[in-house]
C-alpha positions as CSV (number, residue, x, y, z in Angstrom):
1,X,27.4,-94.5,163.5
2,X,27.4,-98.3,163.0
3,X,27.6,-100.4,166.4
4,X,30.1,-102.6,166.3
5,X,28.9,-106.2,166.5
6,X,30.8,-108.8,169.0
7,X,31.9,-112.0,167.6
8,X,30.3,-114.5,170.1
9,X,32.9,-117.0,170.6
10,X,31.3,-119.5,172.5
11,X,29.7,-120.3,169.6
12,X,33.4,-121.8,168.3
13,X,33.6,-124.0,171.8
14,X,30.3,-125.3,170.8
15,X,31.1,-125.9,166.6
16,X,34.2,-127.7,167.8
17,X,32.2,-130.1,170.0
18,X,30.1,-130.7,167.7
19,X,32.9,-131.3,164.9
20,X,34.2,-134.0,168.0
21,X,37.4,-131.7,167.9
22,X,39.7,-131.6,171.6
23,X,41.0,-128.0,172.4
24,X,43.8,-128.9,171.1
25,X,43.4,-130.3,167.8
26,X,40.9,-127.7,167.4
27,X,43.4,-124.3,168.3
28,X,46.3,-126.0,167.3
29,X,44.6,-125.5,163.4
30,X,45.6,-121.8,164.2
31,X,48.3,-121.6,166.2
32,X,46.7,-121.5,169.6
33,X,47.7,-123.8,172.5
34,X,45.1,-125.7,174.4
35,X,45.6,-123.6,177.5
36,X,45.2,-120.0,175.2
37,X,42.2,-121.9,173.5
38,X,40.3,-122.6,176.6
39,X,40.8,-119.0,177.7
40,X,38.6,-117.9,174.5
41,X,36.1,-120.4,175.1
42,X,35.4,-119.2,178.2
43,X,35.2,-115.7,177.2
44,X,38.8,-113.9,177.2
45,X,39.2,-111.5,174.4
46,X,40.4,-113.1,171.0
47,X,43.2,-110.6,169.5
48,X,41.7,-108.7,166.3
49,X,44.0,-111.0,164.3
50,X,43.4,-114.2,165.4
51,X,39.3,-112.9,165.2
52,X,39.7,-112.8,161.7
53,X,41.3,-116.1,160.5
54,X,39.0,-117.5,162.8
55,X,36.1,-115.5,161.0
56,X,37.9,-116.6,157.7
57,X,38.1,-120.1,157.8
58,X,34.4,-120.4,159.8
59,X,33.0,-118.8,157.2
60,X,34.8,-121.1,153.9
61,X,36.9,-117.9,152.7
62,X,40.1,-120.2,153.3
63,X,40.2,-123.9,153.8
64,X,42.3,-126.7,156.5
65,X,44.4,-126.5,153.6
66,X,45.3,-122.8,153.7
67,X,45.5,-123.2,157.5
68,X,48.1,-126.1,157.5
69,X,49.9,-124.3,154.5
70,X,50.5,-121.2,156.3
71,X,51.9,-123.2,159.7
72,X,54.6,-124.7,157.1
């Protein structure tokens, strides 16, 4: 049976840093409020959902443009 492999989401605390992004600006991209945002950073549970847009747009599969398209 195939383990499933943990997203490690510090790593997106540390990518946003790095892109000089705040919390907010950063979570607001997907909906997230600052307070929710810091909660994942520091290692709460991301829903499945939000996992996967996350996944998505980390990854180039959609764009800011998708993202701020799809808060319209």
């Amino acid at each position: 049976m195939a383990r499933k492999k943990k997203l490690d989401f510090s790593a997106i605390g540390n990518a946003r840093t790095k892109e000089n992004l705040s919390q907010k600006d950063f979570w607001s991209r997907y909906g997230v409020t600052q307070s929710g945002g810091s909660r994942y950073e520091s290692g709460r549970d991301i829903p499945k959902p939000l996992a996967i847009l996350l996944w998505l747009h980390r990854t180039g599969k959609i764009t800011d443009k998708d993202l701020a398209d799809a808060m319209r």
